[in-house]
Structures are given as structure tokens and as C-alpha cells.
C-alpha positions as CSV (number, residue, x, y, z in Angstrom):
1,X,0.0,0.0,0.0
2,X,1.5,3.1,-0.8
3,X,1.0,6.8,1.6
4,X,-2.0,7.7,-0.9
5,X,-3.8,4.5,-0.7
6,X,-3.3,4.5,3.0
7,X,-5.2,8.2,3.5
8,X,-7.7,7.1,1.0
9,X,-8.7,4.1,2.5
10,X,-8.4,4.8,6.2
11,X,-11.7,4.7,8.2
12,X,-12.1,4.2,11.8
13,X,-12.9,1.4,13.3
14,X,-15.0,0.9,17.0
15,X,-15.0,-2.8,16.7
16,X,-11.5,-4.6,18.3
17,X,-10.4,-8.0,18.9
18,X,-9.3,-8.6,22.4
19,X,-5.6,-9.5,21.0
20,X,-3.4,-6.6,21.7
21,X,-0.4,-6.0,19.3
22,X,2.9,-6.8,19.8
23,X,5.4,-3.8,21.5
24,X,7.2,-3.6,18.7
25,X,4.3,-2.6,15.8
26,X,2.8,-0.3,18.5
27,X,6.3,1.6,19.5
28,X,6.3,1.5,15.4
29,X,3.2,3.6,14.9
30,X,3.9,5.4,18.4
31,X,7.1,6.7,16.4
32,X,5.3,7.5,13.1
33,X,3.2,10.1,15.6
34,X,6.4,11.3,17.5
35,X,7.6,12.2,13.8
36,X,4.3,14.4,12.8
37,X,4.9,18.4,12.4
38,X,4.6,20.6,15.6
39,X,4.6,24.4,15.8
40,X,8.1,25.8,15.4
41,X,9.4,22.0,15.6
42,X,8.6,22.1,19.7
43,X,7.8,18.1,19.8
44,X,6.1,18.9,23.4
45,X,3.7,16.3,22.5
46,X,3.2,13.1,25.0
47,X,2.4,9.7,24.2
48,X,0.7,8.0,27.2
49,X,0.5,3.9,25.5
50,X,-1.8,1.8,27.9
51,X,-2.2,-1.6,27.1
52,X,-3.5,-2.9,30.5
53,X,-6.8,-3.9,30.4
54,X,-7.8,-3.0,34.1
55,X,-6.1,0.6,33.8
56,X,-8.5,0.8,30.5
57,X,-11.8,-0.6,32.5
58,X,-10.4,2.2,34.8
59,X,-10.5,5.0,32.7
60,X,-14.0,4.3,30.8
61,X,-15.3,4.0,34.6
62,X,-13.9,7.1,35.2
63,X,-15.1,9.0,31.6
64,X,-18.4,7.6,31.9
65,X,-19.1,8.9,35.6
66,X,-17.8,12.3,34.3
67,X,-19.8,12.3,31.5
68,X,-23.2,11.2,33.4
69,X,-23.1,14.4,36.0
70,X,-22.9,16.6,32.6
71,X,-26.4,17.6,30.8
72,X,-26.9,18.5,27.0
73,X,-27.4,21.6,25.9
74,X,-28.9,23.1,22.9
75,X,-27.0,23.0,20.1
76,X,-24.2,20.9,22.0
77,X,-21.6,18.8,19.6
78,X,-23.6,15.2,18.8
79,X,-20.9,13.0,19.8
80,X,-21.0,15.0,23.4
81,X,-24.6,14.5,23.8
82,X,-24.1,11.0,22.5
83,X,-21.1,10.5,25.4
84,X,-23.3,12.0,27.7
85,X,-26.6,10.3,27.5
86,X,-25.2,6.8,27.0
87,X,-22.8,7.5,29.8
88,X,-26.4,8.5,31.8
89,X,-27.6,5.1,30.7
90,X,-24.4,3.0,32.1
91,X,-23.4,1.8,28.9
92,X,-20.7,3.9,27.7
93,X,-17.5,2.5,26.3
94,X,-15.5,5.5,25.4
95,X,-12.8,3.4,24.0
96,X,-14.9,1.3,21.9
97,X,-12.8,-1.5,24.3
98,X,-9.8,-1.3,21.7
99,X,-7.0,-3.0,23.2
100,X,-4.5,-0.1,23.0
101,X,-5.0,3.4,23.8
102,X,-2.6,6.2,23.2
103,X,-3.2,9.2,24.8
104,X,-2.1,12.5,23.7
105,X,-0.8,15.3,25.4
106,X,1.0,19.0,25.6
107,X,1.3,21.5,27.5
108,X,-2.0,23.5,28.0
109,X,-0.5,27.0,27.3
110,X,1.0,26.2,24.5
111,X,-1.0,28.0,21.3
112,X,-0.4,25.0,19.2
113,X,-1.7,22.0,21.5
114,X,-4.2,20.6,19.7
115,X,-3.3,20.8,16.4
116,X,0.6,19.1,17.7
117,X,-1.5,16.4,19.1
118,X,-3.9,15.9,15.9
119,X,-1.0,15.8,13.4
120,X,0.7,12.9,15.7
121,X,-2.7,11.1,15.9
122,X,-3.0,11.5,11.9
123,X,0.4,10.0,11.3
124,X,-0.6,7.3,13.7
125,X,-3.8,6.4,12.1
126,X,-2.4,6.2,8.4
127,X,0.1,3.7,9.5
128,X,-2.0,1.9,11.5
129,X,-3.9,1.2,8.3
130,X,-1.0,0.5,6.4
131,X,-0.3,-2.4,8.9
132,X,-4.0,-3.8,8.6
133,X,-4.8,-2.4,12.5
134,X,-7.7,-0.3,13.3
135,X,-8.0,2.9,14.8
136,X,-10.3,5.4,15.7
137,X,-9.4,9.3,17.4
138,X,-10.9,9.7,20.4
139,X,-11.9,12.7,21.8
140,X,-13.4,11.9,25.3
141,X,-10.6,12.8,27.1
142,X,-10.4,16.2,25.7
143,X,-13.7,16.7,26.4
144,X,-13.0,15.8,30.3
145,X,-9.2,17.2,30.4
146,X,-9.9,19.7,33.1
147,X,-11.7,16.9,35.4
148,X,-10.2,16.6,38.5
149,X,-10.9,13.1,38.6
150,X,-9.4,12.0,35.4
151,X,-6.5,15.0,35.7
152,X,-5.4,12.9,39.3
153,X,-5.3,10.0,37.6
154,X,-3.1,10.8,34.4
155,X,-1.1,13.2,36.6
156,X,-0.4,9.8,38.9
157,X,0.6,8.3,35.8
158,X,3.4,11.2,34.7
159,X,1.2,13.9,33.7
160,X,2.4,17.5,34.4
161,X,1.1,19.9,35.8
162,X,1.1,22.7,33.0
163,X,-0.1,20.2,30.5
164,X,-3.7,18.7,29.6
165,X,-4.8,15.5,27.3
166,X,-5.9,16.8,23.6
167,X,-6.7,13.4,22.1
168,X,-6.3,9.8,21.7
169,X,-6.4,6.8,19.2
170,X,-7.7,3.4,20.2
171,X,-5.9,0.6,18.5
172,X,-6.0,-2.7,17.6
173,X,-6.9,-5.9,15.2
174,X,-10.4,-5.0,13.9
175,X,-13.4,-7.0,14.8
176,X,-14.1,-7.7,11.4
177,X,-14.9,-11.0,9.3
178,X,-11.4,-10.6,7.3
179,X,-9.7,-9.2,10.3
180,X,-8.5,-6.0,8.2
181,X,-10.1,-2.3,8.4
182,X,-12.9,-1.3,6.8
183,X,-11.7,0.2,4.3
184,X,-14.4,1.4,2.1
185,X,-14.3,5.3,1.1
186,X,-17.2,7.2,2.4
187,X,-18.4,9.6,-0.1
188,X,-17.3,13.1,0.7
189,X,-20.8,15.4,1.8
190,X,-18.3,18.5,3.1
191,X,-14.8,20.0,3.0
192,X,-15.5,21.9,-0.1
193,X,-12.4,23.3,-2.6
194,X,-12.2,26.6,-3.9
195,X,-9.1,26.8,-6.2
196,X,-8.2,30.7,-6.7
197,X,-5.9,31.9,-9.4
């Protein structure tokens, strides 16, 4: 597969096999992120990998109860409203119980946070394709990064204080009857070109 077939045909996946991928393919598409652009060339991006199945149970615990005291509000994103009224309901999975989650952070100051953190997870996702493993960005914990909760918890695990999570990308073997990504373009309804000159 070559870099255009692997944009092209990327699509996310929220079914995952239980089988976790061996360290070396994950520290593989962990470095294809480390490598992504960043705002003068900083590279204040941080990769939190968790592989541990009771520190992931953990953490969609945690995200669900946060999500549950929250209440929708007129015209409120739909994947919030969807976080929050399945969390409300006690069956929320923010993880879509992939196997591998790498979570994304920088420092919260810093102008170019989120858009460091989304070129990593883009870089991440491409390869992860490329190597027939699903993935899907995740933006629960972006959504919760000031909770104190969830802040305690990733700060017990080596978060800093000036920073904040702005994303993350579950991974894994798809769910799938071939065992590959979906890989099936959806038909473009948005992101409209305007060519000038």
C-alpha cells in the first residue's frame, strides 16, 4: 500500500479484537506520531500507551461517571450528547474497548496544543492502516481534560502539571470477518475546494 492508498482508504474502526499488538508494531506507529509536524518543531507532544486492560476498564469508569453528572445543551456537539446520555444510561465505552489506547498530550499554554497532538494522531492512524490495525481518534478525554478526577489520575501516571490531554487513538486488530479495516471510502458530503488563481 502506498501513503495515498493508505489516507484514502483509512476509516475508523469501533469494533477490536481482544488480541493486543505486539510492542514492537505499537512503539512502530507510536514513532510514526512522534515524527508528525509541531509548531516551530517544539515536539512537546506526549504519548501516554496503555495496554492494561484493568487501567482501561479504569479510565472508561472514570469518563463515563464524568460524562453522566454533565447535561446536553442546545445546540451541544452530537458526539458530546451522545457521550453523555449513553454514559447516563451505564453503557458507555469510550474506548470502543480497543485493546491499546494512546493518549495525547502538551502543555495546556502552549497555542499549538491541539493541532501538535492531531497531526501525531493522523500520522498514527495512516500507518495503523497501512499495517491492517484499526483505529479510531478519540476525543473523550479532551472533552473531560480539566476533570479533576481523570486530571489525578493521568497526573499519577506522569502527567504535568502545565499540561492537559488533547486526544487519543484506540488501536487494535479489527473486529471484522477478514480481520483488516474497513476500508471502504465514504463519499465526501463537506470539506469543499475553492481553487483561486
Amino acid at each position: 500500500m502506498n501513503v495515498y492508498e493508505a489516507i484514502m482508504t483509512r476509516r475508523s474502526t469501533r469494533r477490536f479484537q481482544k488480541r493486543i499488538p505486539d510492542e514492537e508494531t505499537i512503539l512502530r506507529i507510536v514513532e510514526a506520531g512522534r515524527y508528525a509536524p509541531s509548531g516551530g518543531n517544539s515536539q512537546t507532544s506526549r504519548f501516554f500507551v496503555i495496554r492494561d486492560a484493568a487501567v482501561l476498564d479504569r479510565l472508561a469508569g472514570m469518563a463515563k461517571d464524568a460524562f453522566a453528572k454533565m447535561e446536553v445543551t442546545e445546540g451541544m456537539y452530537p458526539s458530546l450528547v451522545s457521550s453523555i446520555t449513553r454514559s447516563k444510561s451505564g453503557s458507555y465505552r469510550f474506548h470502543y474497548d480497543a485493546p491499546v489506547l494512546i493518549v495525547l498530550a502538551n502543555k495546556k499554554d502552549y497555542g499549538n496544543n491541539i493541532a501538535d497532538c492531531a497531526c501525531a494522531l493522523e500520522n498514527m492512524m495512516i500507518l495503523a492502516n497501512d499495517m491492517d490495525l484499526g483505529s479510531c481518534w478519540i476525543n473523550q478525554l479532551k472533552w473531560l481534560n480539566e476533570d479533576e478526577d481523570l486530571l489525578a489520575y493521568f497526573r499519577s501516571a506522569g502527567l504535568k502539571e502545565d499540561e492537559r490531554v488533547y486526544g487519543a487513538l484506540a488501536l487494535g486488530y479489527p473486529d471484522s470477518e477478514s480481520g483488516l479495516p474497513e476500508r471502504n471510502p465514504l463519499p465526501r458530503k463537506g470539506n469543499e475546494v475553492v481553487m483561486i488563481g
